[in-house]
N, C-alpha and C positions, 0 to 999 in steps of 0.2 A: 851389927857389923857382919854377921855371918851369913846373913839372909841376902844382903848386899851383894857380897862375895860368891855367895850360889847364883843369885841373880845375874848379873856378869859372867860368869863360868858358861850357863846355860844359854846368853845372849851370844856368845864369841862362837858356843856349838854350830848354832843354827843360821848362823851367817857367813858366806865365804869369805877369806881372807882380801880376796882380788872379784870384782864381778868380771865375767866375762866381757871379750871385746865386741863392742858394734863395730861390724862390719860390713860395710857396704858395697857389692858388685855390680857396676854397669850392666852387663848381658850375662845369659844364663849359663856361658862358657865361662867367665870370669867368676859365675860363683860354684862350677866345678871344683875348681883350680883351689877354689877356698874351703868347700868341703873337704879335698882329698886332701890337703893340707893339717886342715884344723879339726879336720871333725866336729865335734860338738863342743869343743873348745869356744868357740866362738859363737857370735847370734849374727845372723845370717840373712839381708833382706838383697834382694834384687831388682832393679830398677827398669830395665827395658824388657817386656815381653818376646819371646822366641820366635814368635811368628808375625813381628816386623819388621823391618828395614830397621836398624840399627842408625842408620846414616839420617833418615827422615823425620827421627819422633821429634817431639817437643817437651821443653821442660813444666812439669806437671806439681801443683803443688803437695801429692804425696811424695814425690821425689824428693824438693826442700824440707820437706819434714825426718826421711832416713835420712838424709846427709844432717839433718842441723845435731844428730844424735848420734855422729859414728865418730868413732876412733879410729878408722880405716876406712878408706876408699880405693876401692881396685878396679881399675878401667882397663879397656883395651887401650886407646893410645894410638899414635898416628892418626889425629884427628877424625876417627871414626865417627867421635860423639861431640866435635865441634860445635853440632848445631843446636846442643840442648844443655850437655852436661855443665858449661862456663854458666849460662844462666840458673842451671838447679843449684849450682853452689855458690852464686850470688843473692838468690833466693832463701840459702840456708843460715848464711851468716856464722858457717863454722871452720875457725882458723886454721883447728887441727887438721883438717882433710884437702887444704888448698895443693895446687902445686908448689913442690919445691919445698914441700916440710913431710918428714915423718910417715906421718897419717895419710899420703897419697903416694898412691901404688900404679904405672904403668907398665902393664904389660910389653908392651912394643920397645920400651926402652932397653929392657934386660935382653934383647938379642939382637943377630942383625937383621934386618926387613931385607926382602926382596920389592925390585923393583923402585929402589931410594932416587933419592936424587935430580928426579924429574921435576923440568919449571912447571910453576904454577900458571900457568895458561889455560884464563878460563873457554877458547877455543877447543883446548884437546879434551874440553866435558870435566866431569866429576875427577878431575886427581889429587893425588895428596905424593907432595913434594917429600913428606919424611919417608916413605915409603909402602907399600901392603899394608893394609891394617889387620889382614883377617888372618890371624898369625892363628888364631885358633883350630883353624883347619889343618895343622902342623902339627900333630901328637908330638916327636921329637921337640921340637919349640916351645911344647906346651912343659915339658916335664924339662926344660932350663927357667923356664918361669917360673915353674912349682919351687926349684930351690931358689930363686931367688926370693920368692915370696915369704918361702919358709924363716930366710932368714929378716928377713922385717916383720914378719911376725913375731920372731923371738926378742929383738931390739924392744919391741912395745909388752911382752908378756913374756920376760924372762926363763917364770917357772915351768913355763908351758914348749919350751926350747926344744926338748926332746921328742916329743911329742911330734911338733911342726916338723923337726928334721925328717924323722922317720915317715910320715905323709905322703913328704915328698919323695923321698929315697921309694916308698911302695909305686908313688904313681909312678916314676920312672921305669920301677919293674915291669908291671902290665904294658905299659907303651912297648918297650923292648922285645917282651913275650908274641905281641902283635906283628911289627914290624914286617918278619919275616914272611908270614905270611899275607899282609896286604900286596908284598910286591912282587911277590909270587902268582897270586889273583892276579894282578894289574900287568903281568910281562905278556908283551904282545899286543895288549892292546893300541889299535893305531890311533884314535886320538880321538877329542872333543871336544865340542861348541859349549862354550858356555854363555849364559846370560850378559853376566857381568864378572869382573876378576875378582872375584869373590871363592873361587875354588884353587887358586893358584900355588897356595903351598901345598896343596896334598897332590894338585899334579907333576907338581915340582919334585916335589917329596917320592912319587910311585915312576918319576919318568917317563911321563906319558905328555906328548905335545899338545896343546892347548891349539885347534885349527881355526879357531874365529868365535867371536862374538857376538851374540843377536844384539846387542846395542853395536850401534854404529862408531859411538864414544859414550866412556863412560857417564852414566845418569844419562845419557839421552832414549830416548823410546825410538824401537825397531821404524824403518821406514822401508818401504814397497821394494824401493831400488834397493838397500842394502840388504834385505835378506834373499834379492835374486843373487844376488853376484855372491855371496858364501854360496848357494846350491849350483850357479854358473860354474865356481870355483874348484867344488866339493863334490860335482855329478862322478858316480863313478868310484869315490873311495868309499873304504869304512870309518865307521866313529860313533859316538853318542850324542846324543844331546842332555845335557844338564843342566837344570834349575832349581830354583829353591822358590818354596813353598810361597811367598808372597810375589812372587813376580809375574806376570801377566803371560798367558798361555798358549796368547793365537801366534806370537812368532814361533816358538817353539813348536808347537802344532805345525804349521806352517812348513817347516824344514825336515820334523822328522816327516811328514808324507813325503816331503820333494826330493827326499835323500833314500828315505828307505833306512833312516836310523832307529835305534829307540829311544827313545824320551824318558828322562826320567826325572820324577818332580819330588825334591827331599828338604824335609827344614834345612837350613843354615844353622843355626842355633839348636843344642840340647836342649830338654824338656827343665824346668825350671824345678829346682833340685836333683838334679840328675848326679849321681854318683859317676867315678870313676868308670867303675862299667859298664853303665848306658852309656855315658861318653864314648867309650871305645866301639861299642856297638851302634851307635849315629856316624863313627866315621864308617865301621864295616859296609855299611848302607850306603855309601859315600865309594868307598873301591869297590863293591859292588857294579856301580852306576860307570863309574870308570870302565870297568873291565865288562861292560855288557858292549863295547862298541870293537871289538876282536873282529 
């Protein structure tokens, strides 16, 4: 009976009370957000790689396999991942992480989008009627999502409550810490071309006018006549041009020669497990690129 009783004693030692949560993040900015939250709280996988379009991948059967095992799903939301994520979790066959229960987690929900509201008219190109999806380019937005996060975090693992809060409560700090100086960097800058509206919170965010698009409408590819008439338009001013690493180069090429701008080509997405830090250091790179167009 005693030996029993050791037995058990020393079985209860070496086993956590609660395993940690599987948690699963769409892009590599969603599992920021879940680091700087949870820390090592949690297990950790991520689904779309940094250096693609988010908007284009497909759903992949390692994908079905981290969702059919999470107890958390955290996506960005506003249909960013429309075209894969519905199917990877039809794939996965797991109840907990669907929408509209618990275990799924939108981004885009817990704030408000710029840009909402717009008809779905597949003539005006690539849009999404709920609004912006790319809220991650918003540090501020990003550190309102941290606590909302924090607390559906704590709803599913109680003991871990404090923990999540304070997470969040740091990443709001460093955001805050920043702030002042990104728009400091960014004042005066007159403005810039971007790809696609995919930078539009942080130009929003630093007050810097957005002067055109190398896509003609969203998701479509540049054409001959629409990047004359942005440099017809734009002969003569300042600004930059902005893109992100997956996007194709001869437009951009193309306008910084015929402008006299500079160019600059930066992931969209943080490095996959990126801390708080590097996060805040991929947006610096980011008002950087902004404020080279003065």
């Amino acid at each position: 009976m005693k030996k029993s009783l050791l037995a058990a004693a020393l079985l209860a030692a070496t086993v956590p009370a609660t395993a940690a949560l599987n948690v699963v993040a769409t892009t590599s900015s969603m599992g920021v957000l879940v680091k700087s939250v949870a820390g090592d709280s949690v297990k950790l996988t991520i689904l779309a790689p940094p250096d693609r379009d988010a908007h284009m991948l497909q759903a992949r059967p390692s994908m079905m396999v981290a969702l059919r095992n999470a107890d958390l799903l955290v996506s960005v939301g506003a249909e960013l991942e429309i075209g894969w994520l519905p199917a990877a979790l039809g794939g996965a066959n797991n109840g907990r992480v669907l929408p509209g229960t618990p275990g799924y987690f939108e981004a885009a929900a817990q704030i408000e989008l710029i840009e909402s509201g717009r008809a779905a008219d597949r003539s005006q190109g690539d849009v999404h009627p709920m609004g912006n999806p790319h809220v991650y380019m918003d540090p501020p937005r990003m550190a309102d999502i941290a606590e909302a996060l924090a607390g559906r975090l704590a709803s599913l693992d109680a003991a871990n409550a404090a923990k999540y809060q304070a997470g969040a409560a740091a990443f709001r700090k460093a955001v805050e810490s920043r702030l002042p100086g990104w728009k400091q960097k960014a004042s005066g800058a007159k403005g810039v071309l971007l790809f696609h509206k995919d930078v539009n919170y942080l130009t929003t965010l630093l007050d810097v006018p957005v002067l055109g698009y190398v896509e003609p409408l969203p998701g479509i590819p540049p054409t001959a006549a629409h990047l004359k008439e942005l440099t017809d338009r734009l002969k003569g001013q300042k600004g930059a041009v902005l893109y992100t690493s997956y996007q194709p180069g001869q437009g951009p090429d193309f306008l910084s020669r015929s402008l006299g701008w500079p160019k600059v080509r930066l992931p969209l997405e943080p490095a996959v497990g990126a801390s708080a830090e590097e996060y805040l250091k991929h947006i610096d790179q980011w008002v950087d690129g902004v404020a080279s167009g003065k």
